[in-house]
C-alpha positions in Angstrom: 88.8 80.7 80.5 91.2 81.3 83.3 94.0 79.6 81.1 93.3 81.8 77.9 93.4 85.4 80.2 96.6 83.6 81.7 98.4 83.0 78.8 97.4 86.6 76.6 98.9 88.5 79.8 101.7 86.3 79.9 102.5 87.5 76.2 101.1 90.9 76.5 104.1 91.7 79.0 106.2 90.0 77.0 105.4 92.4 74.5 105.4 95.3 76.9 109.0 94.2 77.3 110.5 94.4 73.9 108.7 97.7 73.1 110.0 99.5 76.4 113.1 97.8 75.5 113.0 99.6 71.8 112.0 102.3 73.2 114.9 103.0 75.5 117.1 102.4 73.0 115.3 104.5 70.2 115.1 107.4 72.8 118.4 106.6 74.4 119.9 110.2 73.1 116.7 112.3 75.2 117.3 110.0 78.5 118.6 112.9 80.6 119.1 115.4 77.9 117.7 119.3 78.9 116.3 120.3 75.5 112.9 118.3 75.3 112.2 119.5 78.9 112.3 123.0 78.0 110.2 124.8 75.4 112.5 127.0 73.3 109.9 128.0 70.1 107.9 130.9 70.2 109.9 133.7 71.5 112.6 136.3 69.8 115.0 135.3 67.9 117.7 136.7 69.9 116.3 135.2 73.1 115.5 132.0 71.2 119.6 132.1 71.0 120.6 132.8 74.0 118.0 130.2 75.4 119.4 127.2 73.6 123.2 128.2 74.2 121.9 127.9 78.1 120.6 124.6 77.2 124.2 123.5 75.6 125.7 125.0 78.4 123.8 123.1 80.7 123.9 119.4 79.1 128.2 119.8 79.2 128.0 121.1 82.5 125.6 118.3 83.9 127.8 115.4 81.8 124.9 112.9 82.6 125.4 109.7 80.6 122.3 109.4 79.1 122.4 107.0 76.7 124.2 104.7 79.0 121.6 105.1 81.8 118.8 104.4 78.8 120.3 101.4 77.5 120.8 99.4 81.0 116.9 99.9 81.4 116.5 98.5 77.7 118.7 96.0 78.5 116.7 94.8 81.5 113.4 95.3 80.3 114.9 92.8 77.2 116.2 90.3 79.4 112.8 90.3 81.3 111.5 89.4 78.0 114.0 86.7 77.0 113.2 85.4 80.5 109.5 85.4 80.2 109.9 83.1 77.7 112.1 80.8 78.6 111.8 80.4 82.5 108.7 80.0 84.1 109.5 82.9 86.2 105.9 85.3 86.7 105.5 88.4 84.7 105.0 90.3 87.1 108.3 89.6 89.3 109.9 90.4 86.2 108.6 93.8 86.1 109.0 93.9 89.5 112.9 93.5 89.0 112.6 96.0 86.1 111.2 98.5 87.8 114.3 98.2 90.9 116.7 98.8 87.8 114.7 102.1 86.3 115.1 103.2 90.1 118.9 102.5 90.4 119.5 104.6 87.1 117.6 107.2 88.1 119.4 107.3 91.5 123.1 107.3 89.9 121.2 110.2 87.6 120.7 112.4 90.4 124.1 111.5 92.1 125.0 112.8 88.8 123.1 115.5 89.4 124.8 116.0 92.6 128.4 115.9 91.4 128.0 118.5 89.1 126.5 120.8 91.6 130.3 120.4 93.6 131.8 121.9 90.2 128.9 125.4 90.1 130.4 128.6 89.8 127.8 130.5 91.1 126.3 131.8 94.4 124.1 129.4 95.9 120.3 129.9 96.6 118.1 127.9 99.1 115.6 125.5 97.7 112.5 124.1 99.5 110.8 121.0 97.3 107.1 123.1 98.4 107.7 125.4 96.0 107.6 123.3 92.7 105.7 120.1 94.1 102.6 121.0 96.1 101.9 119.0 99.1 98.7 117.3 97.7 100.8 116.4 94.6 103.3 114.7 96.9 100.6 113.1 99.1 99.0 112.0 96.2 101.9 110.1 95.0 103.0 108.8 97.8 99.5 106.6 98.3 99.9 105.7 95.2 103.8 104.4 95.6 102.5 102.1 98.6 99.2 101.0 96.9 101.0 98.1 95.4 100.6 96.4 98.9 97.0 96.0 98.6 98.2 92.9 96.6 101.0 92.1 98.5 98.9 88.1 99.5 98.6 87.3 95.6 102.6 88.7 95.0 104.8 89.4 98.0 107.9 89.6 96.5 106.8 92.0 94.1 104.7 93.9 95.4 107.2 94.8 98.1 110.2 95.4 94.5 107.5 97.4 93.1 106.5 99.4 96.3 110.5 99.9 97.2 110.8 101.1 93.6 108.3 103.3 93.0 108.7 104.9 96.7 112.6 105.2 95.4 111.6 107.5 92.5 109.5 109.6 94.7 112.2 110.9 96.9 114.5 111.0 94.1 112.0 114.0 92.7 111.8 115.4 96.0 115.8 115.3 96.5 115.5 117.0 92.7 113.4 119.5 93.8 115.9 120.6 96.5 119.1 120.5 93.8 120.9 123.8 94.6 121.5 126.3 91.5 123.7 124.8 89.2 125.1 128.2 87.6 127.3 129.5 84.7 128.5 133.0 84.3 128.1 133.2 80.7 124.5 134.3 80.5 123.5 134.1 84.1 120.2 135.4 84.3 118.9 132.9 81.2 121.2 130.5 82.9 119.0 130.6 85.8 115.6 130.6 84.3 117.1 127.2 82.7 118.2 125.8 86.1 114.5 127.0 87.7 112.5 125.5 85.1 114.7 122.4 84.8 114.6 121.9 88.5 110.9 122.2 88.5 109.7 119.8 84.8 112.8 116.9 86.5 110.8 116.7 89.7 107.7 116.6 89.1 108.3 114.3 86.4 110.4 112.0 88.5 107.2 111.9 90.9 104.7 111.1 88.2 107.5 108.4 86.5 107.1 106.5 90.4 103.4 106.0 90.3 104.1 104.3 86.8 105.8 101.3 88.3 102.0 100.7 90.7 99.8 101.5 87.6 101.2 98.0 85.3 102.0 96.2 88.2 98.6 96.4 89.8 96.8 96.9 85.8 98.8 93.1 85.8 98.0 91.7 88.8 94.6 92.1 89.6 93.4 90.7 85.3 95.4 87.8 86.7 93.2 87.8 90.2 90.2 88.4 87.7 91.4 85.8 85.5 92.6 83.1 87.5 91.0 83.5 91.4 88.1 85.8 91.3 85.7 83.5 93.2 88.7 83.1 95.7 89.6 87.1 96.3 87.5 89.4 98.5 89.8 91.8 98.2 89.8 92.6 94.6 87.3 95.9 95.3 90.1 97.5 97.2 92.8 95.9 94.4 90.6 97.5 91.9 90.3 101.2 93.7 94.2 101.2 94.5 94.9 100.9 90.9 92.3 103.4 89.8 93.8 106.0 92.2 97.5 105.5 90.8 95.8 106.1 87.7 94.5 109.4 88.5 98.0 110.1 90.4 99.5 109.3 87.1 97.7 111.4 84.9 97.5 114.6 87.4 101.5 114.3 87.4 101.7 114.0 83.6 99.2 116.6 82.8 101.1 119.1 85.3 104.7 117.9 83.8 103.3 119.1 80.2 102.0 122.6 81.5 105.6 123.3 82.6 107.1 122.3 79.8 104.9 123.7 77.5 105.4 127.1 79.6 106.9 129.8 77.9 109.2 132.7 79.0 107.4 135.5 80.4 107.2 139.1 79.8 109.0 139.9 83.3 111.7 137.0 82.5 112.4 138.0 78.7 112.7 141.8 80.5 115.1 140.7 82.9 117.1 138.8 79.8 116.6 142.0 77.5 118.8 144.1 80.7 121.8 142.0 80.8 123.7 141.7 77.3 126.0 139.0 76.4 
């Protein structure tokens, strides 16, 4: 029995592999794109205009290499695959490794990010990261970026990647959250609702994209405690809780990450758009 549940995981990440890997490359043109993050439908025609010339504005300005960033994760995620196999290397260290190179590409994203903030051309305006993630949000996450150690006597080494990893995404949406206005002075008031909402969907969805990394790895590791030690493991209740809380993290970060992007301009926003012509 322990064999069978040992080898369908084995292939079931295997599997998980390509289809991230397909993934990435399918969706490789969205990586760090602005569009899909902001909800342009619904609104005037003339604002509906105005909105996605901000969002062109913005992608040039930003100059992230998206579809570079996306295909190094595919690339990794389908060498993990190759080398699941062909090596006798675990699963789950190969997702560990995975998950270290979703966290490097995010991090050269926001030095990115960063960069283009040195070429703004508008007046600065403080930013605190309270104001778009709540504090029980980031509490929240940040259990559920360390839970990974609850299993860190069945996998060390990656629990530890995974932990690093996923802890690495975190701060990389509260370091988003803090971005200073990146600015044009074409349409500068739509220009800025772009940059606030923008600011606000990235970092909150960075933060719910580093409790993903826990969820499989501990989903992984504790059907191959069940599987393969559970009259050896007295600490598969606690394994089993930790990876129930990431799952509610995950899914309170996802479901707040839709509301802002399904958020629409509001009356006092379109007003303020309606004053300034272009």
């Amino acid at each position: 029995m322990a064999t069978t549940i040992a080898v369908w995981l084995h292939w079931y990440v295997v599997a998980f592999f390509i289809l991230f890997g397909a993934g990435m490359i399918m969706g490789r043109n969205c990586f760090a794109g602005v569009g899909p993050l902001i909800r342009v439908r619904s609104i005037d025609a003339a604002y509906e205009e105005r909105l996605r010339a901000a969002i062109v504005r913005r992608d040039r300005l930003e100059a992230l290499p998206g579809a570079a960033m996306a295909l190094t994760v595919a690339s990794a995620s389908l060498a993990a695959a190759v080398l699941a196999v062909l090596t006798s290397i675990p699963v789950v260290l190969l997702y560990a490794v995975l998950c270290a190179v979703l966290a490097g590409t995010l991090a050269i994203a926001y030095v990115g990010l960063r960069r283009a903030g040195m070429r703004r051309v508008a007046s600065l305006r403080a930013r605190t990261p309270g104001s778009v993630l709540p504090w029980w949000l980031q509490t929240f996450v940040a259990v559920a970026c360390v839970s990974p150690l609850t299993f860190i006597d069945v996998a060390p080494l990656a629990a530890m990647l995974v932990t690093v990893a996923s802890l690495g995404i975190a701060v990389l949406g509260e370091r988003v959250a803090q971005l200073p206005a990146l600015l044009g002075d074409e349409d500068p008031v739509v220009d800025a609702y772009v940059d606030e909402r923008l600011r606000a969907v990235r970092a909150v969805n960075l933060v719910g994209t580093a409790t993903a990394p826990a969820y499989v790895f501990e989903c992984i590791t504790l059907v191959q405690t069940y599987g393969t030690q559970i009259g050896a493991h007295g600490r598969s209740g606690l394994q089993t809780l930790a990876m129930l809380f990431v799952l509610a993290a995950l899914i309170v970060a996802c479901g707040q990450q839709f509301a802002l992007m399904r958020r629409m301009p509001g009356a006092g926003e379109l007003e303020r758009w309606a004053r300034v012509r272009v």
